[in-house]
N, C-alpha and C positions, 0 to 999 in steps of 0.2 A: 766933183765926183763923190758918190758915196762911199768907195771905200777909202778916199783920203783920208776923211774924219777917223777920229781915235776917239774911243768909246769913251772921252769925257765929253762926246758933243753929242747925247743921248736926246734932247730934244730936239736938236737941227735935224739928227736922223730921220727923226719922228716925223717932225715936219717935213720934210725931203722925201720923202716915202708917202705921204698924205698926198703932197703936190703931183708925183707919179701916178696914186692911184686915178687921181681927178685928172688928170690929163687922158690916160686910156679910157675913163669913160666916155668922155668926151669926144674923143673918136670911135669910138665905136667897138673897143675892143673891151670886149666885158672879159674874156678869161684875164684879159692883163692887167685889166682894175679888181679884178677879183683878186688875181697872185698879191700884188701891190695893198691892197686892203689889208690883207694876211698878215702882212709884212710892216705894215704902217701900224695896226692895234700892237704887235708884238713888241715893236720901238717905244709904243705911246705908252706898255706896260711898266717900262722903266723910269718914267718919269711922273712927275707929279705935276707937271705943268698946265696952268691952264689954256694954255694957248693950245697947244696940243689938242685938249677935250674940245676945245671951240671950234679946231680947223677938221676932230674927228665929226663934229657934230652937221659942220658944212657937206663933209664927204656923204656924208648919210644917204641922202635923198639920191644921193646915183645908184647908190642900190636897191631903192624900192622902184616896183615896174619888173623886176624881173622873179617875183615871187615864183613860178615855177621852175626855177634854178635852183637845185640844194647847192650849187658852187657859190651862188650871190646869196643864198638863206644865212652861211655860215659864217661868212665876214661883218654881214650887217648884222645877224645877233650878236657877235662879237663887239662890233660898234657898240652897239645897245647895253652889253652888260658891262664895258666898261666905263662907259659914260653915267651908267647908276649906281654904281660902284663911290 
């Protein structure tokens, strides 16, 4: 569970939160990939990990297709600027 972890395990979060958001796209639930996106960049901000930017950069493409979403606009520029970052 994620709230087990203690905030020295900042990239498992990361990652654990990435794995979530790609699950709900996956079924079909874009607000809960969208929350979970949100929620995955904000973990993935605390870390310097590459693994992280690699498994953000995987997540990507589940948000494009939904360009007339500002809910989906907002997470995938977030992907975006912190992966050029």
């Amino acid at each position: 569970m994620l709230s087990s972890r203690g905030s020295e395990a900042g990239r498992s979060h990361a990652l654990d939160r990435i794995g979530l958001a790609e699950c709900r796209f996956l079924l079909g639930d874009v607000g809960g990939g969208t929350e979970e996106t949100h929620r995955a960049v904000a973990a993935a901000r605390l870390t310097q990990s590459d693994r992280v930017r690699a498994q953000l950069g995987q997540l990507y493409p589940y948000s494009v297709g939904h360009q007339a979403s500002r809910s989906v606009c907002e997470p995938r520029d977030s992907i975006r600027d912190l992966l050029s970052s």
